[in-house]
N, CA, C and O atoms as a MOPAC input file, in Angstrom:
PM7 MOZYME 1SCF
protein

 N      8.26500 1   -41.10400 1    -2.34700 1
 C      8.25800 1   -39.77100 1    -1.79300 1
 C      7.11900 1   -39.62800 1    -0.78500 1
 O      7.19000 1   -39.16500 1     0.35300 1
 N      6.22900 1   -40.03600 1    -1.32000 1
 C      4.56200 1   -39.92600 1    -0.59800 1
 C      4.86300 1   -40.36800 1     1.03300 1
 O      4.48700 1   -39.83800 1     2.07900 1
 N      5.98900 1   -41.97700 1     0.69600 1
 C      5.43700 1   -43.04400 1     2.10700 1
 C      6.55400 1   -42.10100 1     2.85600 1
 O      6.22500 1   -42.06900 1     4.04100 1
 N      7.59900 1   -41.41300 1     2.67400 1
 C      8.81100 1   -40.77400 1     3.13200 1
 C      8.20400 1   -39.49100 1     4.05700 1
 O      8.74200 1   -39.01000 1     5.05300 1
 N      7.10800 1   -39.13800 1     3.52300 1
 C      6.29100 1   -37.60500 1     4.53500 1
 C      5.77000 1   -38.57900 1     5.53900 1
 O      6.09600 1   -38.60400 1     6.72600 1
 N      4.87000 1   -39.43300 1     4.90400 1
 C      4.14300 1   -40.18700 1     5.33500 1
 C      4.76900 1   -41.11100 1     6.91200 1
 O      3.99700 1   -41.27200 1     7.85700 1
 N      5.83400 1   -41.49000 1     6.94700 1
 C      6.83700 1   -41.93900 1     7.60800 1
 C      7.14700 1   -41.21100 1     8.39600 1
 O      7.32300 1   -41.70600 1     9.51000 1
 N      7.38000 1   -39.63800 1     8.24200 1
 C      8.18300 1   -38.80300 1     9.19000 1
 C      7.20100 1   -38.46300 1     9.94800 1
 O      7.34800 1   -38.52700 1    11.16800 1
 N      5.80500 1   -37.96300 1     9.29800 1
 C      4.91700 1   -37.68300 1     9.85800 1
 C      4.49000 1   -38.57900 1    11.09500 1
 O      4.11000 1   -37.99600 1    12.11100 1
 N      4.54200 1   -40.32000 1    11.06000 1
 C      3.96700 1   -40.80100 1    11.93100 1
 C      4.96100 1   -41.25500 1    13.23000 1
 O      4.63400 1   -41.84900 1    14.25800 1
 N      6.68200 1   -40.61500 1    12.68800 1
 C      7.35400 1   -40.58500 1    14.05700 1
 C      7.55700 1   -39.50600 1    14.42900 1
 O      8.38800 1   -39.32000 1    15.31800 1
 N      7.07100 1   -38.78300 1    14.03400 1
 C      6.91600 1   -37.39400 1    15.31600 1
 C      5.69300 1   -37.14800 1    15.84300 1
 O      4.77500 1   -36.60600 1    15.22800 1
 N      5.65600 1   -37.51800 1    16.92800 1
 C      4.35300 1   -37.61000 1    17.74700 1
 C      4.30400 1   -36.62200 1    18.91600 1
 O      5.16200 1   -36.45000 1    19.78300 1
 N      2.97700 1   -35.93300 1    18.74300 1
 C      3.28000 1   -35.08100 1    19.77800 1
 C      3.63600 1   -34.93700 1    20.99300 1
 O      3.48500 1   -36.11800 1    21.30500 1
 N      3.91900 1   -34.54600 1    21.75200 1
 C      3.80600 1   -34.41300 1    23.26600 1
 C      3.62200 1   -33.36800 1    24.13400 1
 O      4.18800 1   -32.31000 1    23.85900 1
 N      2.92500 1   -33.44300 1    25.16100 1
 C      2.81000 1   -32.12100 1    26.59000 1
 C      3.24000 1   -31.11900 1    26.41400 1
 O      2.75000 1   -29.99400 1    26.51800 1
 N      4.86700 1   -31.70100 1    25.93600 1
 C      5.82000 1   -29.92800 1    25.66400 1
 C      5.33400 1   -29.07600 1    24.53000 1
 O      5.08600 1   -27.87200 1    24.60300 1
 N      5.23400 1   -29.80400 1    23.52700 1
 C      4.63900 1   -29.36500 1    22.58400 1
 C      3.72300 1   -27.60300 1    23.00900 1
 O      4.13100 1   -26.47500 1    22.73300 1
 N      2.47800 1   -27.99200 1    23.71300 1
 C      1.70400 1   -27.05600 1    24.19800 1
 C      2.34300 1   -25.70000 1    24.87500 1
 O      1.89600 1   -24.56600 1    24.70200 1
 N      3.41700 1   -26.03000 1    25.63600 1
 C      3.75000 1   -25.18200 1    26.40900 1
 C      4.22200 1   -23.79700 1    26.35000 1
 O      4.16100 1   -22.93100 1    27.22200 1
 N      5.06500 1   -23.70500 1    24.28300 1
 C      5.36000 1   -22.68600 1    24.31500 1
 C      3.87200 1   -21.66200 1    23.64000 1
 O      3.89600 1   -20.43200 1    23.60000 1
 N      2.89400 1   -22.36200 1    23.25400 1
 C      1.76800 1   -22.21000 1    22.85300 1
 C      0.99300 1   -21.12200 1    23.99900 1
 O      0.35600 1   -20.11400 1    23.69400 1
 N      1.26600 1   -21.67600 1    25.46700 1
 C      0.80300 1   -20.58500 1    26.39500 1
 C      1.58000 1   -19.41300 1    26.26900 1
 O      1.11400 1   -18.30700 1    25.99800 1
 N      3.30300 1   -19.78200 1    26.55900 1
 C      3.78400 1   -18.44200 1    26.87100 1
 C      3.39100 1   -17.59000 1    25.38700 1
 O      3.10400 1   -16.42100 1    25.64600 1
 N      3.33400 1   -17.83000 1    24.28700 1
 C      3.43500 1   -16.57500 1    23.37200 1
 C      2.16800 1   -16.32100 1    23.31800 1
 O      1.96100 1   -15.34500 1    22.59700 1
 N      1.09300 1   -16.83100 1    23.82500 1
 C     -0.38900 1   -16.15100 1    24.08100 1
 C     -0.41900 1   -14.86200 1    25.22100 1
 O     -1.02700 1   -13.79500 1    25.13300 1
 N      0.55700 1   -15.41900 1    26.43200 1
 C      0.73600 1   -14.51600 1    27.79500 1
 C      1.68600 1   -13.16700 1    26.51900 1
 O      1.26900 1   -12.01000 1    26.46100 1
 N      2.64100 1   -13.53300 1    25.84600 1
 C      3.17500 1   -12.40700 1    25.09500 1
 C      2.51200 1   -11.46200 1    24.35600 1
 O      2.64700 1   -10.25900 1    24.57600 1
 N      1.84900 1   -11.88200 1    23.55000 1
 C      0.73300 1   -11.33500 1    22.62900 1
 C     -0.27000 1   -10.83300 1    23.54800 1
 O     -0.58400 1    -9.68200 1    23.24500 1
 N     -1.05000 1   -11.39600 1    24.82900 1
 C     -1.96500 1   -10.44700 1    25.79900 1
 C     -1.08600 1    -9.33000 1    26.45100 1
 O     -1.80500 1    -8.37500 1    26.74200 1
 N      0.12300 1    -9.13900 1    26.75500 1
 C      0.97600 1    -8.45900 1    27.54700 1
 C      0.92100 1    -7.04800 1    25.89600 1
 O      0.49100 1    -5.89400 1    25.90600 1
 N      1.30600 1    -7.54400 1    25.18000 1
 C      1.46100 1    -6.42600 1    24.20200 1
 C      0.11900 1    -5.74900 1    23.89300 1
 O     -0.01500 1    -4.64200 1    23.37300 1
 N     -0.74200 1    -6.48300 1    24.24500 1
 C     -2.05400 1    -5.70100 1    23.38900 1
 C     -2.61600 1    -5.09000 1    24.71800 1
 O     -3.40700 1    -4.18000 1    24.46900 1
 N     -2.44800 1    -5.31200 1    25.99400 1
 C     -2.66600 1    -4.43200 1    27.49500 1
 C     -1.76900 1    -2.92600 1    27.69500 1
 O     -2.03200 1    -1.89100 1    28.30800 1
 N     -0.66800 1    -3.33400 1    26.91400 1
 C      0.00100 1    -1.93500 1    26.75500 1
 C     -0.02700 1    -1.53500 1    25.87600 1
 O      0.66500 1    -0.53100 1    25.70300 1
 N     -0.90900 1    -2.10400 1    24.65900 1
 C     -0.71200 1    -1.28200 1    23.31000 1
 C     -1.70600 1    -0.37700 1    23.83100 1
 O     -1.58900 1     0.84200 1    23.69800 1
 N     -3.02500 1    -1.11300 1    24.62900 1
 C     -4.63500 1     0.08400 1    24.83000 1
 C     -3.98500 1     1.22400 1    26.23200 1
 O     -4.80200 1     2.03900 1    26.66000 1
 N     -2.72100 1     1.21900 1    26.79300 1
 C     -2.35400 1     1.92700 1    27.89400 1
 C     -1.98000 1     2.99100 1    26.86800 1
 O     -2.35400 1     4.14000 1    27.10000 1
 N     -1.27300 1     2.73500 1    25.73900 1
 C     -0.40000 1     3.56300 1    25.26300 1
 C     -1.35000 1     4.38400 1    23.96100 1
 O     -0.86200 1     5.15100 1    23.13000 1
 N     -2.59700 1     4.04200 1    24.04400 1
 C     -3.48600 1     4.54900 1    23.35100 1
 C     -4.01600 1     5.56600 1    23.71500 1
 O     -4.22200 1     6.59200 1    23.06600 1
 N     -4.34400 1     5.24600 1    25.13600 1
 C     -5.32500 1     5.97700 1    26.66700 1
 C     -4.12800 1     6.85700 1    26.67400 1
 O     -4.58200 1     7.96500 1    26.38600 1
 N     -2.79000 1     6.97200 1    26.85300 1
 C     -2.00900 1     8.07300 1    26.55400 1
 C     -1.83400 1     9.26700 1    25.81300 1
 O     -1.64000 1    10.43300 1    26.15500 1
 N     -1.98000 1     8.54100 1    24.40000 1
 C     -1.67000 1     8.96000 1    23.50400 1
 C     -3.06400 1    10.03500 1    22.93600 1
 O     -2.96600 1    10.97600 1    22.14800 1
 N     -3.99700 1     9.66300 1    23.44400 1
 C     -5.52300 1    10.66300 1    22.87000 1
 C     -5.30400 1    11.56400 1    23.89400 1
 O     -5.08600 1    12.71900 1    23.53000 1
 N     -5.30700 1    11.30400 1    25.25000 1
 C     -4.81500 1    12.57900 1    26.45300 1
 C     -3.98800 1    13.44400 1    25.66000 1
 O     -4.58900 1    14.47600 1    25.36000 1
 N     -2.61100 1    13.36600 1    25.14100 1
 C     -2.00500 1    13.98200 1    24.41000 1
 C     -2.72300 1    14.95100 1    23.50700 1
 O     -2.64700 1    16.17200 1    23.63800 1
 N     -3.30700 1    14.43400 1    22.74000 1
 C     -4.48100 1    14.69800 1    21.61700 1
 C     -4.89700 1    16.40800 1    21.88900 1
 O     -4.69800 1    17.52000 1    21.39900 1
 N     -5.82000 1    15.54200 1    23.36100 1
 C     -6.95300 1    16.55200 1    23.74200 1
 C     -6.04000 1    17.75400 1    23.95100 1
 O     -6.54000 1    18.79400 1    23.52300 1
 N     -4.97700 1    17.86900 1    24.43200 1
 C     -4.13300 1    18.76700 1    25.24400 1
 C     -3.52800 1    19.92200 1    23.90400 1
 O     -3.11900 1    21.07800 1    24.01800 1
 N     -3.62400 1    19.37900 1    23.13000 1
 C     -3.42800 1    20.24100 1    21.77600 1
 C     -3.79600 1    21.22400 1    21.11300 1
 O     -4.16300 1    20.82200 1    20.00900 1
 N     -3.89300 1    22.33400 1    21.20600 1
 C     -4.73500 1    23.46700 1    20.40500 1
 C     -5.35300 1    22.82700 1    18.86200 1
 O     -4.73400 1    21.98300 1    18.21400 1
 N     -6.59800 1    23.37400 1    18.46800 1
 C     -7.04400 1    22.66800 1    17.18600 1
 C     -6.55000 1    23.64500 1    16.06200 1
 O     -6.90600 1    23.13300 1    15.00000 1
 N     -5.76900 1    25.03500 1    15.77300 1
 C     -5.20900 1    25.95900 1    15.18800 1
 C     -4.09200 1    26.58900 1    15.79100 1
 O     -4.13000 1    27.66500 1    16.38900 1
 N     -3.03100 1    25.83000 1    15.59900 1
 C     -1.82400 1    26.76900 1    16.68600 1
 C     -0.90600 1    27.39200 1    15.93300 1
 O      0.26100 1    27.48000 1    16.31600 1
 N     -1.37000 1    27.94800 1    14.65300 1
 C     -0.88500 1    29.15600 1    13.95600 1
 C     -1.46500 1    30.55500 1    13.93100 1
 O     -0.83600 1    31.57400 1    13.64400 1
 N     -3.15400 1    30.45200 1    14.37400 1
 C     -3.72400 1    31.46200 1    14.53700 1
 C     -3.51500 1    31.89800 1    15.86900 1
 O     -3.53000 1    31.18700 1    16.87400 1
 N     -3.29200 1    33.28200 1    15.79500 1
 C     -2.97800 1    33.66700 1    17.29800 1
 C     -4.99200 1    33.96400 1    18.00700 1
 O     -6.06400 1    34.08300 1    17.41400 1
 N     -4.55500 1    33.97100 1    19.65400 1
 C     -5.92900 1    34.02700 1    20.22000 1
 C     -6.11400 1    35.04500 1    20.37900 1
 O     -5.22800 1    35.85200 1    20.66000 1
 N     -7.63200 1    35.39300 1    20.21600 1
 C     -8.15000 1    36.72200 1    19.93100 1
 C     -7.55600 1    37.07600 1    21.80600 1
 O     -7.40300 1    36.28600 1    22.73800 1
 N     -7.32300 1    38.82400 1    21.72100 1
 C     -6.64600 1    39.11100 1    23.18300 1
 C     -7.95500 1    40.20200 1    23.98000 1
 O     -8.65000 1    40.96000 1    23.30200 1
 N     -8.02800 1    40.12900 1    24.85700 1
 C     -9.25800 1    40.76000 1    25.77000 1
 C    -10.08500 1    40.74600 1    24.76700 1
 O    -10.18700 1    41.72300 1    24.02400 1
 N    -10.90600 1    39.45700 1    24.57800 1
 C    -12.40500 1    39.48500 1    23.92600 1
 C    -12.58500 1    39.65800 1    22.68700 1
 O    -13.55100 1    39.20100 1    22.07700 1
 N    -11.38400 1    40.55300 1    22.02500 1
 C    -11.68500 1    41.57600 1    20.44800 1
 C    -11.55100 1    40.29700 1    19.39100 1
 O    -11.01400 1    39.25900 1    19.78000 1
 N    -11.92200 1    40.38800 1    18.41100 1
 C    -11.45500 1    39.57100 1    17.52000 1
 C    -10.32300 1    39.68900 1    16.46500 1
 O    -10.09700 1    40.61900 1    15.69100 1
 N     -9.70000 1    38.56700 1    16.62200 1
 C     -8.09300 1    38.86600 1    15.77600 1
 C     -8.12200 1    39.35400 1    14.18400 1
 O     -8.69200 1    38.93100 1    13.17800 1
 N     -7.49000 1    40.12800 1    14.38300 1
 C     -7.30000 1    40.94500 1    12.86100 1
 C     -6.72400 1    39.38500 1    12.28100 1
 O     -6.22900 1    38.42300 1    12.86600 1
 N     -7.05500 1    39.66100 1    10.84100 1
 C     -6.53200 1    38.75500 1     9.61100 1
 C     -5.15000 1    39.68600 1     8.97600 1
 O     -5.01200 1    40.90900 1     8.95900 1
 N     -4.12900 1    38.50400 1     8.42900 1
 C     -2.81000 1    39.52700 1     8.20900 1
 C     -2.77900 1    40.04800 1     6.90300 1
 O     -2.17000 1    40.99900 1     6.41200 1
 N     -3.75500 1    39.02400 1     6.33800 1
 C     -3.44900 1    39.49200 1     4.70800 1
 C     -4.76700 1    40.84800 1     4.42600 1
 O     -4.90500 1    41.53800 1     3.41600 1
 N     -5.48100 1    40.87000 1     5.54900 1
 C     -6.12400 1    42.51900 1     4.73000 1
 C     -5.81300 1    43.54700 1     5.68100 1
 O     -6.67700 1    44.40500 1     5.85600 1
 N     -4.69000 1    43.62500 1     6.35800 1
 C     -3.91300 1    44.99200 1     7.44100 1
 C     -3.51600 1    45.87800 1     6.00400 1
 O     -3.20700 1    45.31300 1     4.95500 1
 N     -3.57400 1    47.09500 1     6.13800 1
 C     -2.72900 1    47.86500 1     5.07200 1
 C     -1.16600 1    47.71200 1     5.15300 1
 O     -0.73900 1    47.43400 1     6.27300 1
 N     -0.70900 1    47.78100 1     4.65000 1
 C      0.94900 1    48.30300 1     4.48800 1
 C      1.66300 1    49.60700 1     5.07000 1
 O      2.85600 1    49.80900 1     4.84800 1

């Protein structure tokens, strides 16, 4: 069993090609992680653009907004 790995192992020998697909999926993997940080730089713009309470309404000319739960009935 041993000399049988042992055997296969020493007729497959590398070669040149070998390397080659080694570049392209490095160029793949840099291509994804250049648009993953584009789509980041997007995505916080988004962020900022967001109100930080957009259930409370905004106080209107200056006054400060009544609360609903102590209005009378």
């Amino acid at each position: 069993m041993t000399l049988g790995v042992l055997a296969a192992a020493a007729a497959s020998s590398s070669t040149s090609d070998d390397i080659g697909a080694g570049v392209i999926a490095f160029l793949i993997v840099a291509a994804m992680g250049v648009a993953l940080v584009f789509l980041l730089r997007s995505m916080n713009k988004q962020f900022r653009k967001i109100d930080a309470n957009p259930l409370e309404p905004a106080p209107a000319d200056g006054a400060e907004a009544k609360d609903p739960a102590q209005t009378p009935e």
